[in-house]
SEBA-104941 format. One record per atom (N, C-alpha, C): residue number from 1; residue in one letter; atom name; x, y, z. Coordinates in pm, whole numbers. Example, Ala and Ser with C-alpha at 12.3 -4.5 7.8 and 13.67 -1.06 7.14 Angstrom:
+-----+------+------+--------+--------+--------+
:  nr : rest : atom :      x :      y :      z :
+-----+------+------+--------+--------+--------+
:   1 :    a :    N :   1319 :   -569 :    780 :
:   1 :    a :   CA :   1230 :   -450 :    780 :
:   1 :    a :    C :   1320 :   -330 :    780 :
:   2 :    s :    N :   1285 :   -225 :    708 :
:   2 :    s :   CA :   1367 :   -106 :    714 :
:   2 :    s :    C :   1290 :      3 :    787 :
+-----+------+------+--------+--------+--------+
END
This chain:
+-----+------+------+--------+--------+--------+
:  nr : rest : atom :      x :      y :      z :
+-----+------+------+--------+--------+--------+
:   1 :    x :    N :   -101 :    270 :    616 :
:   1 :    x :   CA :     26 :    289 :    551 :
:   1 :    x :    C :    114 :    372 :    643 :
:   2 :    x :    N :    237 :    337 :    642 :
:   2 :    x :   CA :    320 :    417 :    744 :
:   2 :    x :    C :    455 :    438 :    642 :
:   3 :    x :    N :    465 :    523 :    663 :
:   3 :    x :   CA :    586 :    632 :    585 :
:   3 :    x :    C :    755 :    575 :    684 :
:   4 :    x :    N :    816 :    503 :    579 :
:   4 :    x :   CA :    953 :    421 :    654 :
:   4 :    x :    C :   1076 :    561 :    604 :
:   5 :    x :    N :   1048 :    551 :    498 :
:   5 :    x :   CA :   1190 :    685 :    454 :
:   5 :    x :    C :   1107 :    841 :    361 :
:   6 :    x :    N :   1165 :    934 :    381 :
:   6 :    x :   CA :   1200 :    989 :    493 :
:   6 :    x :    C :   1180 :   1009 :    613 :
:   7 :    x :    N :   1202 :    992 :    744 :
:   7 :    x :   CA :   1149 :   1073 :    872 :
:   7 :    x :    C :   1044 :   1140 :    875 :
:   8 :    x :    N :    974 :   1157 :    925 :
:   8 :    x :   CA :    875 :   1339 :    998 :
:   8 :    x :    C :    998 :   1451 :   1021 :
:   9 :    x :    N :   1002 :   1520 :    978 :
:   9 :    x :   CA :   1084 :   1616 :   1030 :
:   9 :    x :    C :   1193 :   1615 :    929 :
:  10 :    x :    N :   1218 :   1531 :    870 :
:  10 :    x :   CA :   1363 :   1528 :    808 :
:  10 :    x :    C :   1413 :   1665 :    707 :
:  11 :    x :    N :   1530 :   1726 :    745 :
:  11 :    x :   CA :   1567 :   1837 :    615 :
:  11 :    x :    C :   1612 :   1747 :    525 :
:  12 :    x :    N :   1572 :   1838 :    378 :
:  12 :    x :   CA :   1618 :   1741 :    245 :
:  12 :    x :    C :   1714 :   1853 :    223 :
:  13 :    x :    N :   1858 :   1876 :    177 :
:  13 :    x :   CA :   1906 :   1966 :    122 :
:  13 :    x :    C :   2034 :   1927 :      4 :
:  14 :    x :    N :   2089 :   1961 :    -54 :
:  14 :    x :   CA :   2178 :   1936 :   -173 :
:  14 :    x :    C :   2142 :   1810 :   -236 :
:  15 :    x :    N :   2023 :   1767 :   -268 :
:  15 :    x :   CA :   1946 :   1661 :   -335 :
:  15 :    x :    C :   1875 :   1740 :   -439 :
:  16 :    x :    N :   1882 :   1593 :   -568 :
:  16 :    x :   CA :   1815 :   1603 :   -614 :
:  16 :    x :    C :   1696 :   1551 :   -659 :
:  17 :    x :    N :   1678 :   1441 :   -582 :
:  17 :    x :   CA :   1600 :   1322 :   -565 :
:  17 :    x :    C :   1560 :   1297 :   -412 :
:  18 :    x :    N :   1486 :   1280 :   -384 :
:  18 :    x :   CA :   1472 :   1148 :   -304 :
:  18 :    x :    C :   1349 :   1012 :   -247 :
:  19 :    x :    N :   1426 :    948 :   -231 :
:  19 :    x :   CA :   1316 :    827 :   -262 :
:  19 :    x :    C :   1280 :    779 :   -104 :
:  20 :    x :    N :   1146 :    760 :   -103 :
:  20 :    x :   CA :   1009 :    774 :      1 :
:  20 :    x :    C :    974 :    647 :     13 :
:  21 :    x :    N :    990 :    526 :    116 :
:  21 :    x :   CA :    931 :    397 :     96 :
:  21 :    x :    C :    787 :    459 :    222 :
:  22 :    x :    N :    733 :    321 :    211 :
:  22 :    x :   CA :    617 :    297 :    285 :
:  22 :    x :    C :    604 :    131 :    293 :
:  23 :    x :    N :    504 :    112 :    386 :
:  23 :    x :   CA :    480 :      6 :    420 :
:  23 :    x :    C :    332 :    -19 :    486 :
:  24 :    x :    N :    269 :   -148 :    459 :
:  24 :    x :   CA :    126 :   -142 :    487 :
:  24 :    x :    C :    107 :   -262 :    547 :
:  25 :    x :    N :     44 :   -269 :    632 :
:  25 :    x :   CA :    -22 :   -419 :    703 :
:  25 :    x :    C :   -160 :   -409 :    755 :
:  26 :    x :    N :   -221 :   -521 :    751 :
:  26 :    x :   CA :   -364 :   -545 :    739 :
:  26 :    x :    C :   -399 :   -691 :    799 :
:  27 :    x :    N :   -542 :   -704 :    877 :
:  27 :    x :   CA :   -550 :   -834 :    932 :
:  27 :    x :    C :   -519 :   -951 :    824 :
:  28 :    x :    N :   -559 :   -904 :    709 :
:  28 :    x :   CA :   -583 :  -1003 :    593 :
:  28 :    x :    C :   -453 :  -1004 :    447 :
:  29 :    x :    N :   -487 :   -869 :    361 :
:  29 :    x :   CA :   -413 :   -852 :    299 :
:  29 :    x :    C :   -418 :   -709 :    219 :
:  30 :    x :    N :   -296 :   -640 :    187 :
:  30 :    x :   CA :   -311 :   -481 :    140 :
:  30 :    x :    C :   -337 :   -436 :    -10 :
:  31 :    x :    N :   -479 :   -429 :    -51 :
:  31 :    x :   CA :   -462 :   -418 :   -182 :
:  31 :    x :    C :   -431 :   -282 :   -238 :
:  32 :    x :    N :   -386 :   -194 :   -218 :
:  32 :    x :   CA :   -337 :    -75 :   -287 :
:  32 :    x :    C :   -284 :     -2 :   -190 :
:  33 :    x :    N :   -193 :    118 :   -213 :
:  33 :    x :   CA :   -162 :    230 :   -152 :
:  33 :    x :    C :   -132 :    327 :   -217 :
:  34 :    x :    N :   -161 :    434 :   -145 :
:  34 :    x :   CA :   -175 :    561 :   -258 :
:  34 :    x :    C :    -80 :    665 :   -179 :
:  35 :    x :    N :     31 :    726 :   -251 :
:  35 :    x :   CA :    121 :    810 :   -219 :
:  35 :    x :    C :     87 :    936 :   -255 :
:  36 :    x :    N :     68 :   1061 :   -163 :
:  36 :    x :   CA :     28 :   1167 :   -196 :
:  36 :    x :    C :    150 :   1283 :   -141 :
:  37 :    x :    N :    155 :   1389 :   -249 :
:  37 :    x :   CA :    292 :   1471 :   -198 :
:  37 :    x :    C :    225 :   1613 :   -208 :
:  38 :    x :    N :    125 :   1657 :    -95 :
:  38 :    x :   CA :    133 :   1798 :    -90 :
:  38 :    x :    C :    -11 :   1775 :   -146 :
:  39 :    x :    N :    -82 :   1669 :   -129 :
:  39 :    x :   CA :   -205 :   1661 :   -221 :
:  39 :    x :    C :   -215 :   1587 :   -315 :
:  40 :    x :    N :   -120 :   1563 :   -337 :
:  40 :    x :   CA :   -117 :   1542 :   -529 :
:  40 :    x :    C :    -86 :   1398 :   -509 :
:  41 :    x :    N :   -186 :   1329 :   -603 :
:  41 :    x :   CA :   -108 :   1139 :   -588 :
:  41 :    x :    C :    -14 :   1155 :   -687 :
:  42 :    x :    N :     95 :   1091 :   -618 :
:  42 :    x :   CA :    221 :   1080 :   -696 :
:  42 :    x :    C :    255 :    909 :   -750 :
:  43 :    x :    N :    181 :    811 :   -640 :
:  43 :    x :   CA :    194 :    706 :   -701 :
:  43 :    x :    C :     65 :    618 :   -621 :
:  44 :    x :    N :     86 :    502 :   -720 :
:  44 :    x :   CA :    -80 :    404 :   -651 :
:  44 :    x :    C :     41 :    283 :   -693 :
:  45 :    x :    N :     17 :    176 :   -595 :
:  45 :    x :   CA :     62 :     34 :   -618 :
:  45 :    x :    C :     18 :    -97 :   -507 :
:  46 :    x :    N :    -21 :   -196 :   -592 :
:  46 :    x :   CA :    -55 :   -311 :   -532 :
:  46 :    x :    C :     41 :   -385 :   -442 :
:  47 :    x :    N :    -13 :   -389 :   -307 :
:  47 :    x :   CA :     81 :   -510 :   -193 :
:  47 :    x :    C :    113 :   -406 :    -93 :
:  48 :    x :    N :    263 :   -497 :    -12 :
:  48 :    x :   CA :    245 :   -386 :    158 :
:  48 :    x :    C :    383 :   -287 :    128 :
:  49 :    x :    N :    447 :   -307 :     23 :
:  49 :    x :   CA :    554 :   -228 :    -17 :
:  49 :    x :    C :    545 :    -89 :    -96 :
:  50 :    x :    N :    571 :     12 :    -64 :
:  50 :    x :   CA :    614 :    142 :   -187 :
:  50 :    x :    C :    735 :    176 :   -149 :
:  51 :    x :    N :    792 :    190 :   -291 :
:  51 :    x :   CA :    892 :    309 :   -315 :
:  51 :    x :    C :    866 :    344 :   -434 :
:  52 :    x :    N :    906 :    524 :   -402 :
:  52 :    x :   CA :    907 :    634 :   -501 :
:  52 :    x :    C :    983 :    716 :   -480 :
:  53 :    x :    N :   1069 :    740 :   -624 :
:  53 :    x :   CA :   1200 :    878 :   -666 :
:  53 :    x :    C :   1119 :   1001 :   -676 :
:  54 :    x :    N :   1150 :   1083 :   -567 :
:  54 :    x :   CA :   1074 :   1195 :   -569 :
:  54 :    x :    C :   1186 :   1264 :   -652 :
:  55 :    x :    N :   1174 :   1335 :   -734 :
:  55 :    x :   CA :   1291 :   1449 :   -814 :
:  55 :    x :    C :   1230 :   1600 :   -742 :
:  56 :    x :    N :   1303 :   1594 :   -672 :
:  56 :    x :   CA :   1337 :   1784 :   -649 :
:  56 :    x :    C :   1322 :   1906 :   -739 :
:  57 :    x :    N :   1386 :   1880 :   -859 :
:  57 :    x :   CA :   1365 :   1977 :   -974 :
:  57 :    x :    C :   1248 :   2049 :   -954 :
:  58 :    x :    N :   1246 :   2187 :   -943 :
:  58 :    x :   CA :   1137 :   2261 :   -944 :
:  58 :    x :    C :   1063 :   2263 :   -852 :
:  59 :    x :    N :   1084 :   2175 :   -744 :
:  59 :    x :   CA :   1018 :   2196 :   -612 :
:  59 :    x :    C :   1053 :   2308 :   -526 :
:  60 :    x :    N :    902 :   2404 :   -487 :
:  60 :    x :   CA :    936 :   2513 :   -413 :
:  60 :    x :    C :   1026 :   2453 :   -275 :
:  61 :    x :    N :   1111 :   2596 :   -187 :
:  61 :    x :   CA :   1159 :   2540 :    -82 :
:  61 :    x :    C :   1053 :   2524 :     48 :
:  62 :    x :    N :   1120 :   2445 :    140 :
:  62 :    x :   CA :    974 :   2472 :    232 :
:  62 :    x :    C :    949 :   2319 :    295 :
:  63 :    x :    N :    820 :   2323 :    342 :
:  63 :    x :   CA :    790 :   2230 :    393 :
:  63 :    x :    C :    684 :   2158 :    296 :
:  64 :    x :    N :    684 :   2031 :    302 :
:  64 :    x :   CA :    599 :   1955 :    199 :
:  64 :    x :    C :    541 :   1866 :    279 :
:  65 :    x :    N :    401 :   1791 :    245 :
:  65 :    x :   CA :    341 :   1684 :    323 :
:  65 :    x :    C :    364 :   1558 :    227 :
:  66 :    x :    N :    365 :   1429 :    285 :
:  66 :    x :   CA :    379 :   1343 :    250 :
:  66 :    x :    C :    283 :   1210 :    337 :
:  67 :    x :    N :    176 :   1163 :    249 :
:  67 :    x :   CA :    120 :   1070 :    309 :
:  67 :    x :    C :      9 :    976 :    172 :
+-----+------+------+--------+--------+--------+
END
């Protein structure tokens, strides 16, 4: 799985959202991918596509992992 939006590096600032695609390829075919934010699965979905609305609300400031 490779992380298409946001960047590595990217600052998020005066948001309150933002939405994280991915993308997956395989010799054959991709049956799941699992989105994790800081640890935490935030989403699971079937095929080579994700997107997910991350909401900001209540998120400490800082740096966050995404994979």
């Amino acid at each position: 799985m490779t992380i298409t939006s946001p960047s590595s590096g990217t600052i998020i600032t005066g948001k309150t959202s933002v939405t994280i695609t991915a993308k997956a390829t395989d010799n054959t075919a991709v049956a799941k991918q699992k989105l994790y934010i800081d640890g935490i699965l935030k989403a699971s979905v079937t095929g080579a596509s994700l997107s997910y609305t991350w909401s900001l609300s209540g998120i400490a400031t800082g740096s966050h992992t995404i994979k």
